[in-house]
BAFI-3210 file (N, C-alpha, C; in Angstrom, 3 decimals, decimal comma, padded with zeros to 6 digits):
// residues 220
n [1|2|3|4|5|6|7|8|9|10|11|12|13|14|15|16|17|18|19|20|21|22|23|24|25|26|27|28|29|30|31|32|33|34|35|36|37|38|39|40|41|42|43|44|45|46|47|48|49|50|51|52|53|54|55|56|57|58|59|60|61|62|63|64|65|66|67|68|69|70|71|72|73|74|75|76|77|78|79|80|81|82|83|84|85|86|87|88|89|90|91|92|93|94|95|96|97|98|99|100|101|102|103|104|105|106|107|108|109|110|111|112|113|114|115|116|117|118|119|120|121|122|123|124|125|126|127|128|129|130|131|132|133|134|135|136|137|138|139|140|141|142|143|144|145|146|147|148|149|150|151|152|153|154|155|156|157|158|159|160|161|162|163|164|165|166|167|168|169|170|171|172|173|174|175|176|177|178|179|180|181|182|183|184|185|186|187|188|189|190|191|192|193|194|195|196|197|198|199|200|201|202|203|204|205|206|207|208|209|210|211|212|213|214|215|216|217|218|219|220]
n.u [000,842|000,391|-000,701|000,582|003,484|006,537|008,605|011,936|013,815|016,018|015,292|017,276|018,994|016,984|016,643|019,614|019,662|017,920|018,666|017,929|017,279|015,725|013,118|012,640|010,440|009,165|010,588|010,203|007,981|007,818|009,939|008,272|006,162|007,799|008,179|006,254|004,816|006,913|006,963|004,841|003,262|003,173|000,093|-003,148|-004,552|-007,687|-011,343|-011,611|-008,568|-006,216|-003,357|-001,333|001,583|005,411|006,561|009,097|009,463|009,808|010,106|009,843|010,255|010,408|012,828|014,752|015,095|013,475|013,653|011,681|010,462|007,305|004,267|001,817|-001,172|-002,638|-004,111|-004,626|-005,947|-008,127|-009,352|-010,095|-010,909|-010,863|-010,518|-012,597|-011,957|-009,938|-007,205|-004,586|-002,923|-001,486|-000,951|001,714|001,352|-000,495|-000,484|000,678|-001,053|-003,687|-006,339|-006,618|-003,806|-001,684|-001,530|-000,191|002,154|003,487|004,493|004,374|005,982|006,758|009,301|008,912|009,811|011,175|011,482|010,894|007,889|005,277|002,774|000,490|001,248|003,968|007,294|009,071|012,854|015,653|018,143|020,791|020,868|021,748|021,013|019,150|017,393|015,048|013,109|009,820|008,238|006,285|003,291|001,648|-000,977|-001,913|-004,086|-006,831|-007,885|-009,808|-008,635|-009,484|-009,315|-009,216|-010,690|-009,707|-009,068|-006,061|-003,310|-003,066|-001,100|-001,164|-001,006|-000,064|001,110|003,366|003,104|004,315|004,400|005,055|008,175|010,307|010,762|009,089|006,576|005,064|003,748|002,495|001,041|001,790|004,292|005,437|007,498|010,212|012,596|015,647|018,668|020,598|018,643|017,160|017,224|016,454|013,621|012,344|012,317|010,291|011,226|011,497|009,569|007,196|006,853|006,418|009,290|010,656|009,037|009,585|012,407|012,891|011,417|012,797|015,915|014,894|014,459|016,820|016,760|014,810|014,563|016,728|015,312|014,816|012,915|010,623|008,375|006,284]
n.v [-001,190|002,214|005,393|007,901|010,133|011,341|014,024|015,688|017,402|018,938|019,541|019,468|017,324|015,540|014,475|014,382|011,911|010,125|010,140|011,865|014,701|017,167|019,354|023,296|023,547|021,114|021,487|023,761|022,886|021,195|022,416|023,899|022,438|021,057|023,059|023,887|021,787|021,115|020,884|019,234|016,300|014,007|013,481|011,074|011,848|013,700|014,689|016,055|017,006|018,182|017,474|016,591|014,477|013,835|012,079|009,411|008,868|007,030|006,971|005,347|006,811|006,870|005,119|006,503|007,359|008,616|009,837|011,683|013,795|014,024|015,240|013,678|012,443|010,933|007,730|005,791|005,951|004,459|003,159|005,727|006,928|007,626|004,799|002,358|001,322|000,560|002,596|003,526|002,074|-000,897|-004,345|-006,332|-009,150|-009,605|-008,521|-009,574|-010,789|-009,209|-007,615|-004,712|-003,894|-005,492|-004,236|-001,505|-002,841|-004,214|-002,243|000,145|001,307|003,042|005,098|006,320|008,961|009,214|010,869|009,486|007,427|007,381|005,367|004,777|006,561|006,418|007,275|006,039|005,957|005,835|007,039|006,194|006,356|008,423|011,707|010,747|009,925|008,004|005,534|004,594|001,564|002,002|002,158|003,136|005,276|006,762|009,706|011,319|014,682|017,441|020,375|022,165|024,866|025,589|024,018|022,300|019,506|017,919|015,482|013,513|012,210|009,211|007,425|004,550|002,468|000,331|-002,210|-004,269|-007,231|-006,713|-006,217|-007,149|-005,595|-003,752|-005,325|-005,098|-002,838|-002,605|-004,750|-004,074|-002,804|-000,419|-001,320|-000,999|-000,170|-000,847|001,185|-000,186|-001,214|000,707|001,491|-001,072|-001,646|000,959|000,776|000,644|-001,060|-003,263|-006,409|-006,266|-008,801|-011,717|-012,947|-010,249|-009,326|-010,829|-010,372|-007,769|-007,915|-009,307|-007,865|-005,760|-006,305|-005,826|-003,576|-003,011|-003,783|-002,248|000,189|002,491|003,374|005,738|007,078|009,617]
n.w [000,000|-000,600|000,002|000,289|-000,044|-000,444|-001,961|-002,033|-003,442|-005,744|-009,210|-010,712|-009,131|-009,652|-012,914|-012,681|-011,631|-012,474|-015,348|-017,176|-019,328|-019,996|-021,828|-021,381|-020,616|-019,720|-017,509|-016,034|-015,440|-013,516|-011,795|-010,593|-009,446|-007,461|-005,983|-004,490|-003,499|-002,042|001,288|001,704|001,290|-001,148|-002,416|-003,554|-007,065|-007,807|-007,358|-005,372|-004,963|-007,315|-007,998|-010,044|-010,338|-010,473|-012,674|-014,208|-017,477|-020,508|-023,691|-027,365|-030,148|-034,340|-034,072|-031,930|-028,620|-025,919|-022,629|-020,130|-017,559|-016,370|-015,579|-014,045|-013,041|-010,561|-009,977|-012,047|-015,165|-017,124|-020,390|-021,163|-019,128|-015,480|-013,647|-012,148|-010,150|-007,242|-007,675|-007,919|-006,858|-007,966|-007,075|-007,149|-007,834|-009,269|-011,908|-014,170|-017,447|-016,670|-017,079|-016,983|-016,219|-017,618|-019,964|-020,026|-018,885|-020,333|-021,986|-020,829|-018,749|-015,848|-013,333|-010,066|-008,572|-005,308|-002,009|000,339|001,713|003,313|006,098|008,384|009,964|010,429|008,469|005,864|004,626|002,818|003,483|002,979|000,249|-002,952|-002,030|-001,089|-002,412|-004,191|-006,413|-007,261|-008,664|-011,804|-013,473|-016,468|-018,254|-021,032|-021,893|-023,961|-022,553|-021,971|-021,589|-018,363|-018,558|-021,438|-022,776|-024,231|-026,316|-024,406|-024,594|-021,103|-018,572|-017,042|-013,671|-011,999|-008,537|-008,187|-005,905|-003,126|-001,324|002,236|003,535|006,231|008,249|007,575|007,720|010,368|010,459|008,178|005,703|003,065|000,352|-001,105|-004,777|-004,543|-007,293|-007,975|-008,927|-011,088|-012,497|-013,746|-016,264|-017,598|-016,272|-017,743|-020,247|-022,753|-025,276|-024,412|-023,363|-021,074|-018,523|-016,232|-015,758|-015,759|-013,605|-011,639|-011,181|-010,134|-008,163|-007,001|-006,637|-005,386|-002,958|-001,099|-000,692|000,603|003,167|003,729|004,445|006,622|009,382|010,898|013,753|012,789]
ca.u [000,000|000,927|-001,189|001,526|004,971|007,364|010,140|012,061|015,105|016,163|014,627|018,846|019,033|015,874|017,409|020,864|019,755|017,140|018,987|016,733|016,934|014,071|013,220|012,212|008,632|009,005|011,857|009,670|006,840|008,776|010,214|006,877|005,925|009,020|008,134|004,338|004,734|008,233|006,487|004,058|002,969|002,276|-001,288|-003,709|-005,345|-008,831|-012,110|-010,976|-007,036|-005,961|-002,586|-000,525|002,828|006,604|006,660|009,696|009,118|011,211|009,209|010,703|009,810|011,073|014,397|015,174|014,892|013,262|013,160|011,368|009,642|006,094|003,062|000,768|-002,455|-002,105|-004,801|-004,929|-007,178|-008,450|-010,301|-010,426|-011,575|-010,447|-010,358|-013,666|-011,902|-008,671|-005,960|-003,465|-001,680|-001,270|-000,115|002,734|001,394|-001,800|000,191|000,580|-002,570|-004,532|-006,629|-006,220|-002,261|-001,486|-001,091|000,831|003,175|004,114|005,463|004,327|006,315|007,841|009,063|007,693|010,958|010,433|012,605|009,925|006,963|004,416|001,961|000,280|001,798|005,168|007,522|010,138|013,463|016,740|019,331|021,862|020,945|022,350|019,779|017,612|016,489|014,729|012,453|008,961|008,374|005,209|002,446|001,547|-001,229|-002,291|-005,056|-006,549|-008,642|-010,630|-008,397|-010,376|-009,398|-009,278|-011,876|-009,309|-008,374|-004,555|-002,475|-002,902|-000,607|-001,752|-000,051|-000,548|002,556|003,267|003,233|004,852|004,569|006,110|009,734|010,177|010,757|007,709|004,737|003,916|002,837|001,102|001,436|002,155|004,736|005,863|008,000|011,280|013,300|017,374|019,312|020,911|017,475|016,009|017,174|015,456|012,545|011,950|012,606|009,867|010,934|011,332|008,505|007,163|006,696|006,633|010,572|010,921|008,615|010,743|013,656|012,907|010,913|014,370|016,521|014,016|014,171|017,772|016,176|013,337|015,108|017,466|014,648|014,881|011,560|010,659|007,377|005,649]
ca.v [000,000|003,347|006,625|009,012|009,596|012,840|014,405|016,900|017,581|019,756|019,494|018,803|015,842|014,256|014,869|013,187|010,751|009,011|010,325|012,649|015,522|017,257|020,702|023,894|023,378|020,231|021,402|024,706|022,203|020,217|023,006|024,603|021,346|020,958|024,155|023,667|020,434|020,826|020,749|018,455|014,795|013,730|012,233|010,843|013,032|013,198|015,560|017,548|017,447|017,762|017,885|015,951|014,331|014,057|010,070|009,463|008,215|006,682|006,544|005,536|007,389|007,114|004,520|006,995|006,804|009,391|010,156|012,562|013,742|014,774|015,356|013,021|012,146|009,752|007,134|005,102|006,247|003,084|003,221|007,097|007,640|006,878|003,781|002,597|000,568|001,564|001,999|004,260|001,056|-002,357|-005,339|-006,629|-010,636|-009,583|-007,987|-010,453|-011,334|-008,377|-006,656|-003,572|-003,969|-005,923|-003,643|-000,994|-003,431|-004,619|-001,093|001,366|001,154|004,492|005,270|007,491|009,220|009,480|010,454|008,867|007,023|007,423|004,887|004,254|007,600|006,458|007,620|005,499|006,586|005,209|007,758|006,167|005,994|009,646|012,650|010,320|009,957|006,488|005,260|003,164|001,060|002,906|001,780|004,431|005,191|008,102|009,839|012,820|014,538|018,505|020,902|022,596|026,346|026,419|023,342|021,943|018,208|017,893|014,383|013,445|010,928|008,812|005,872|003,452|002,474|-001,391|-002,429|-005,907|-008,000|-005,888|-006,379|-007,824|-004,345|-002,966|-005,952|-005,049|-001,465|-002,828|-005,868|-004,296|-001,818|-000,106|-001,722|-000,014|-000,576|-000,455|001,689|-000,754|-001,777|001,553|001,284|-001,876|-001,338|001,956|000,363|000,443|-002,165|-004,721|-006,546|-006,593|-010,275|-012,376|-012,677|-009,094|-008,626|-011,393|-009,933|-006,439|-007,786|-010,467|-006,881|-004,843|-006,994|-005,258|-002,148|-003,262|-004,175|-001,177|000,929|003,421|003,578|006,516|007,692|010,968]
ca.w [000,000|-000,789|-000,206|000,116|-000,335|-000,520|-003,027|-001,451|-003,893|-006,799|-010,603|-011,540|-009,001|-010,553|-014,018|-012,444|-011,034|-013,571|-016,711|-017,775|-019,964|-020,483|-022,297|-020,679|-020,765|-018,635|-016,173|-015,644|-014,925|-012,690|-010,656|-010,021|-008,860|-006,209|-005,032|-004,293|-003,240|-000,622|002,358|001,875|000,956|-003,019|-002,829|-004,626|-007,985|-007,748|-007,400|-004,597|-005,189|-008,878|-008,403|-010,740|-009,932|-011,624|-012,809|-015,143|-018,546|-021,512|-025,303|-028,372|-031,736|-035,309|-033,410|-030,500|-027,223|-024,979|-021,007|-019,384|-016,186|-016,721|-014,935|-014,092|-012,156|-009,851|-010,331|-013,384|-015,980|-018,062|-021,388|-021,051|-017,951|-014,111|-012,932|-011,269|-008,960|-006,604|-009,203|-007,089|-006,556|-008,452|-006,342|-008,259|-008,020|-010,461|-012,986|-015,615|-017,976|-016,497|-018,411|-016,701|-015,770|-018,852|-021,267|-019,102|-018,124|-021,605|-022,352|-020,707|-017,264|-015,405|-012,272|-009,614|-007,977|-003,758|-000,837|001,480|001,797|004,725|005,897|009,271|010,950|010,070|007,695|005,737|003,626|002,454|002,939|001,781|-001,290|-002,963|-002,234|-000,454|-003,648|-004,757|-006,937|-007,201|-009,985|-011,481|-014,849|-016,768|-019,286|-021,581|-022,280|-024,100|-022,296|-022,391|-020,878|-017,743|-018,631|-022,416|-022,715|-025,660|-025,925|-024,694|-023,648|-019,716|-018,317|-015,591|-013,529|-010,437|-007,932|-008,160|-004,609|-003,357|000,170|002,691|004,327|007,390|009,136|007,386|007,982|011,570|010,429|006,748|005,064|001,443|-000,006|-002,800|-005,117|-004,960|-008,330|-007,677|-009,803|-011,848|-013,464|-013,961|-017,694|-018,109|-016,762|-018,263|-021,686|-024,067|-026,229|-023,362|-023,218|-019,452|-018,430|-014,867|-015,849|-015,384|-012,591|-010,453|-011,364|-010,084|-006,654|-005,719|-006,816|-004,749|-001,464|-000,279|-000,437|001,506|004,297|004,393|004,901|007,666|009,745|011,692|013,662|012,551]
c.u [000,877|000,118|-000,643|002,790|005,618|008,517|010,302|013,392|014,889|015,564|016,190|018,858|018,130|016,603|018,778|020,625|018,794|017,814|018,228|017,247|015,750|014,317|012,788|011,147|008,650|009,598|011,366|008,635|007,058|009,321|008,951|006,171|006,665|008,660|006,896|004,297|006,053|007,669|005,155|003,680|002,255|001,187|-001,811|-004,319|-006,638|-009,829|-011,896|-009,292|-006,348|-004,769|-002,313|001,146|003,718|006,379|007,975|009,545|009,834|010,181|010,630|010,070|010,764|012,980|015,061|014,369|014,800|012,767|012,937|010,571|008,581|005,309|002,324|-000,278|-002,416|-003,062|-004,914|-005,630|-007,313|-009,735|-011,126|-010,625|-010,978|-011,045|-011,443|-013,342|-010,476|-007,718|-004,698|-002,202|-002,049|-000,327|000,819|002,636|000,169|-001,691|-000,269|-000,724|-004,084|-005,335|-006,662|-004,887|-001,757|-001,109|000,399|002,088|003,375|005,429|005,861|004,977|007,287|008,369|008,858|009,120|009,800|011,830|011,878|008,412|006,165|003,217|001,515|000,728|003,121|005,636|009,100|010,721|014,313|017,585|020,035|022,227|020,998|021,079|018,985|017,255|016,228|013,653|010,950|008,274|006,308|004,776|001,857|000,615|-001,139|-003,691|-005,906|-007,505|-008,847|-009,846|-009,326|-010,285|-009,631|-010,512|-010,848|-008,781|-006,701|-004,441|-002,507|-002,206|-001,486|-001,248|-000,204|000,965|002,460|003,813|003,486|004,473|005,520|007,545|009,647|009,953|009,806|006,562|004,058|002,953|001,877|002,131|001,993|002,715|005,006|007,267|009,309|011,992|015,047|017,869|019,813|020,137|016,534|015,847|016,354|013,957|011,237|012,056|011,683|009,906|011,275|009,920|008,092|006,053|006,954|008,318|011,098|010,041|009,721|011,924|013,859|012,488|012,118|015,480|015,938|014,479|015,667|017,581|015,511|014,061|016,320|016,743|014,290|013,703|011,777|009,262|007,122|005,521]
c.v [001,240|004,376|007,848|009,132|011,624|013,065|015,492|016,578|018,959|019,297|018,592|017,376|014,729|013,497|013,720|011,810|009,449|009,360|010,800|013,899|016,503|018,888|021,828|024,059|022,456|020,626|022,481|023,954|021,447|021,078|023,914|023,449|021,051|021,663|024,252|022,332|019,973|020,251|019,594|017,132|015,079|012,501|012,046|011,635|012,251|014,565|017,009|017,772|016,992|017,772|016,520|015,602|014,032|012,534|010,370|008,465|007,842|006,246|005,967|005,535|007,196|005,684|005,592|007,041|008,743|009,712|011,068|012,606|014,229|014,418|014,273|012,816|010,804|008,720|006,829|005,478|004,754|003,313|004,577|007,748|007,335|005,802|003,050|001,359|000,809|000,968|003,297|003,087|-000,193|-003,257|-006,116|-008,486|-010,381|-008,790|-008,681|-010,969|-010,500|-007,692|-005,140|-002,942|-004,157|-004,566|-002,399|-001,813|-004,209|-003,497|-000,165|001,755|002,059|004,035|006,732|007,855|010,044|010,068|010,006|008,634|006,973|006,169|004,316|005,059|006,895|006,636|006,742|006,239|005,920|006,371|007,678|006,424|007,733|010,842|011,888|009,753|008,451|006,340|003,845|003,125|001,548|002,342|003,064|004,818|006,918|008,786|011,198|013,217|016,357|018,974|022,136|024,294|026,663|025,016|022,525|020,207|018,152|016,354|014,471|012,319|010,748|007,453|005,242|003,563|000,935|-001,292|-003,707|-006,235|-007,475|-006,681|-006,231|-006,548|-003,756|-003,931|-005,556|-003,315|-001,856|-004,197|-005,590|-003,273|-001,485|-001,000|-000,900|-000,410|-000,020|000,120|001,105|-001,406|-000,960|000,848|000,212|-001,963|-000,168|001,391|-000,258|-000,692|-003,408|-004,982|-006,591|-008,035|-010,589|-012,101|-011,303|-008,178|-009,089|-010,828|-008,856|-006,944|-008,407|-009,178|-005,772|-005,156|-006,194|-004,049|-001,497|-003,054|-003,044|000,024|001,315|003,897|004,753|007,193|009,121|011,880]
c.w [000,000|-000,940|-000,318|-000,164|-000,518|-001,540|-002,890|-001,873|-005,208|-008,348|-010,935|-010,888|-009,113|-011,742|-014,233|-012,365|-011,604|-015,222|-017,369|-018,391|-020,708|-021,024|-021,226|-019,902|-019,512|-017,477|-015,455|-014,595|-013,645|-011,437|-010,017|-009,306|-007,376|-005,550|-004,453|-003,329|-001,743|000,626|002,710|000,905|-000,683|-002,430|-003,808|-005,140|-007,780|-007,863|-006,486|-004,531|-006,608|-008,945|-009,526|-010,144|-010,726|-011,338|-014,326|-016,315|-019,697|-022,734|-026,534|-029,693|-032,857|-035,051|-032,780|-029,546|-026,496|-023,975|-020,900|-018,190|-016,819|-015,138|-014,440|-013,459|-011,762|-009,218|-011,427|-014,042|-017,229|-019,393|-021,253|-019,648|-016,364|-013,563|-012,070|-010,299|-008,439|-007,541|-008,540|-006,650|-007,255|-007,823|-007,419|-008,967|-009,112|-011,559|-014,340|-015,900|-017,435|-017,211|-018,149|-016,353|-016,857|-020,083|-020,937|-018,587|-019,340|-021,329|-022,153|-018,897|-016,906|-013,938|-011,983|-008,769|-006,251|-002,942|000,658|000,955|003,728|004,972|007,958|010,812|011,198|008,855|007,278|004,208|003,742|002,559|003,353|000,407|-001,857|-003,025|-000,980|-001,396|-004,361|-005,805|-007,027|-008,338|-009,906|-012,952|-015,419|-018,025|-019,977|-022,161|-022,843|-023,510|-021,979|-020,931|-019,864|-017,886|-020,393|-023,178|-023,906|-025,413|-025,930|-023,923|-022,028|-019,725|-016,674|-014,991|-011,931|-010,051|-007,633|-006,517|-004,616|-001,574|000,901|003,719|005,510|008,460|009,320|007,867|008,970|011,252|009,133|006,023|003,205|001,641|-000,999|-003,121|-005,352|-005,737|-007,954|-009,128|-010,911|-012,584|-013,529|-015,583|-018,025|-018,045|-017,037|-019,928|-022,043|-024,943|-025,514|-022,657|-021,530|-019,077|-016,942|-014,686|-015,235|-013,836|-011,341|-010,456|-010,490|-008,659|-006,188|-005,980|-006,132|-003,366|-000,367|000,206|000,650|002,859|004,948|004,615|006,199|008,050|011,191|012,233|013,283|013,575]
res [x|x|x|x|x|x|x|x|x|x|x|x|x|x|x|x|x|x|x|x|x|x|x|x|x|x|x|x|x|x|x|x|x|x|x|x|x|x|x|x|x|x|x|x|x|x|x|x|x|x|x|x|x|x|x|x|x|x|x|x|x|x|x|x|x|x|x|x|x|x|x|x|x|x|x|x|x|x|x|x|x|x|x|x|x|x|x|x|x|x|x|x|x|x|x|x|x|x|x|x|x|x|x|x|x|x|x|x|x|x|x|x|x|x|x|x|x|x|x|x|x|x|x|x|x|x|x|x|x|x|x|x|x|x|x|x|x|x|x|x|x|x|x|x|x|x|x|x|x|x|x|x|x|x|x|x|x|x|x|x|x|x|x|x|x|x|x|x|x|x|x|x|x|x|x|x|x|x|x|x|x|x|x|x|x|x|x|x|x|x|x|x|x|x|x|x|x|x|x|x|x|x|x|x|x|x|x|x|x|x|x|x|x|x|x|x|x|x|x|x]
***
């Protein structure tokens, strides 16, 4: 489970630290975001809180390859619309052959950059890891949909947070957590033309599990 979570760094050590390059447009978007957002918890998008959150993303057009941070709304949107059942998180064992996971998890798989997760009036972080700064493995669709000031149809992204069976440290406060992806397998599974399969989920939860366990728990 995952309802909240925090990112309290710079636009550059996003940038650094997922390999990102992004244009003005986004990095404007991105630091107006940081700054709105410092002090307080990324929740879920919805009727009464529209924000949108930074999820990093990797396409590939024409045979190149491109990452960026964008926006997104943080509930799944499925066959246009949001999700009519809790899609803020996907458990990572009902992935494969989904018909609502499934397709997202072919190709369309980001992450969601954190330097903490909250749950249960505690707050957990890794810092060791540089910044603080981590990542949870995140699904991601798209959708167009009637901008609310100029009424015009533009691209929304929108994406869940794969959650896994929590680490020994974490079960007594909640039995599920986010899936934290280790550095050395962002590239893969941000990659587009790798198909996303059981193979690649195990891979990422038995490469996840050190993570788990070096997680630094602290009450609120």
């Amino acid at each position: 489970m995952c309802a909240s979570y925090g990112l309290q760094v710079e636009a550059a050590d996003i940038h650094s630290g997922f390999a990102v390059f992004d244009d003005q447009v986004q990095t404007a978007a991105l630091d107006g975001w940081l700054e709105e957002f410092r002090d307080e918890p990324a929740k879920p998008t919805g009727v009464h809180r529209r924000n949108l959150n930074p999820i990093v993303r990797e396409r590939e057009r024409d045979g190149e390859r491109r990452r960026t941070v964008d926006l997104a709304w943080w509930k799944l949107w499925v066959r246009g619309e949001p999700a009519k059942f809790p899609a803020i998180n996907a458990r990572v064992e009902g992935l494969v052959g989904s018909g609502a996971w499934g397709g997202p998890l072919k190709s369309r798989r980001g992450l969601v950059p954190a330097t903490e997760y909250y749950e249960k009036g505690h707050r957990f972080t890794l810092p060791d890891e540089p910044k603080g700064l981590f990542a949870f493995a995140g699904l991601w669709n798209v959708t167009k949909t009637p901008d609310p000031e100029t009424g015009q149809e533009e691209w929304m992204v929108s994406y869940t947070i794969v959650t896994q069976p929590a680490a020994p440290q974490v079960a007594s406060i909640h039995d599920r957590m986010p899936l934290i992806v280790p550095r050395e397998l962002y590239d893969e599974w941000l990659d587009p033309t790798r198909v996303g399969d059981q193979e690649l989920l195990d891979e990422t939860v038995a490469a996840s599990r050190p993570l788990g366990e070096r997680l630094e728990v602290s009450e609120l």
